[in-house]
N, C-alpha and C positions, 0 to 999 in steps of 0.2 A: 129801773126807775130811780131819780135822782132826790135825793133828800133834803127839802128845803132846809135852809141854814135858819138855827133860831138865831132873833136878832136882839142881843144885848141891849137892854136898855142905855141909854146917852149918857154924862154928865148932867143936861140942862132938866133932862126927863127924870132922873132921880133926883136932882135938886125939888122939882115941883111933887113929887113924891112926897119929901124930906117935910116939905113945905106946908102939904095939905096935911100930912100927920101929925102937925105943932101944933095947925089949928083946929084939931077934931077933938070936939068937947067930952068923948068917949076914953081919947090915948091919953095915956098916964108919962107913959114914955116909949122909945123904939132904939133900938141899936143897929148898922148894920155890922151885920156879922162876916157877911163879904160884901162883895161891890152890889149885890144885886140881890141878895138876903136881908130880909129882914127880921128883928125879932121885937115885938111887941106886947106892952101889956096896954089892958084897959080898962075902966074904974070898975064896972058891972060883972068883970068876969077875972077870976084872978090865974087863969090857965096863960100862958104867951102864950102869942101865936108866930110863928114861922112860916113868911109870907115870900115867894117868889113874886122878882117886878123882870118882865120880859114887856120890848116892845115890837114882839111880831106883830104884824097886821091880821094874821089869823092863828089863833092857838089850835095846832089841828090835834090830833089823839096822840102821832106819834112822839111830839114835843111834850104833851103832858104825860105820858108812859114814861119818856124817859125822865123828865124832874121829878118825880115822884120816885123813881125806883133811885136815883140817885142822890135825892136829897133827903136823909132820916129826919122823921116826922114834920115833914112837909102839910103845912095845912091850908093856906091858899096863894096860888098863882093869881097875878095880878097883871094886864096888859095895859101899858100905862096911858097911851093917846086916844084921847078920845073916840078916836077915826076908828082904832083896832076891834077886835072882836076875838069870838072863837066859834069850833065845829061842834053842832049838837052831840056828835061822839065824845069830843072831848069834855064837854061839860055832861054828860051823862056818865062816862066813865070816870072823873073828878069827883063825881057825886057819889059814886060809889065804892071807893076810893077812901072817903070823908075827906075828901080836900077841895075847898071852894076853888071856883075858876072864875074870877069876876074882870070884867072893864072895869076900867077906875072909879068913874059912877058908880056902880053897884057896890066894888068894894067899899066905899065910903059909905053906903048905907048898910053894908054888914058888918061893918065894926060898931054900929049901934045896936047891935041885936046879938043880946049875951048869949040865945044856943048858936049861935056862929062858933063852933068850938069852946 
């Protein structure tokens, strides 16, 4: 069986990233830490958070198995275009996990909600 390629997120797709976290009334501030890590704080919760930005079109289980096992304390994966999504496996194993799996939508309303990590 052939192993879908995770798909990096872009240049323009991290800049709209960069972009929405300047303007969320929540973020204090964010760093990337690599090209596609991020690390955040935010006013309500004073924990950073450690945010994977991937633009697969499906985040399936075996992509989120391996960011997780590979990225220490990993707390939410983030699939950045609107259009993308993920597999109820992988969002149920992220959950259990304790690492958020959001569309960008969603993630932007969990960064207002201080038990988000």
């Amino acid at each position: 069986m052939n192993r879908p390629e995770r798909q990096p997120a872009n240049d323009k797709n991290l800049a709209f990233f960069e972009t929405v976290l300047r303007g969320h009334d929540q973020v204090i501030e964010f760093i990337a830490v690599s090209r596609t890590l991020y690390s955040i704080k935010r006013i309500q919760n004073p924990n950073t958070l450690r945010v994977f930005v991937t633009d697969s079109y499906s985040v399936g289980l075996l992509e989120a198995t391996e960011l997780i096992d590979q990225i220490t304390g990993l707390d939410g994966i983030v699939t950045i275009s609107n259009w993308n999504g993920y597999t109820s496996d992988a969002k149920s194993y992220c959950e259990g996990q304790g690492v958020g799996l959001f569309v960008i939508k969603e993630f932007m309303g969990a960064l207002s909600n201080p038990k988000f990590i």
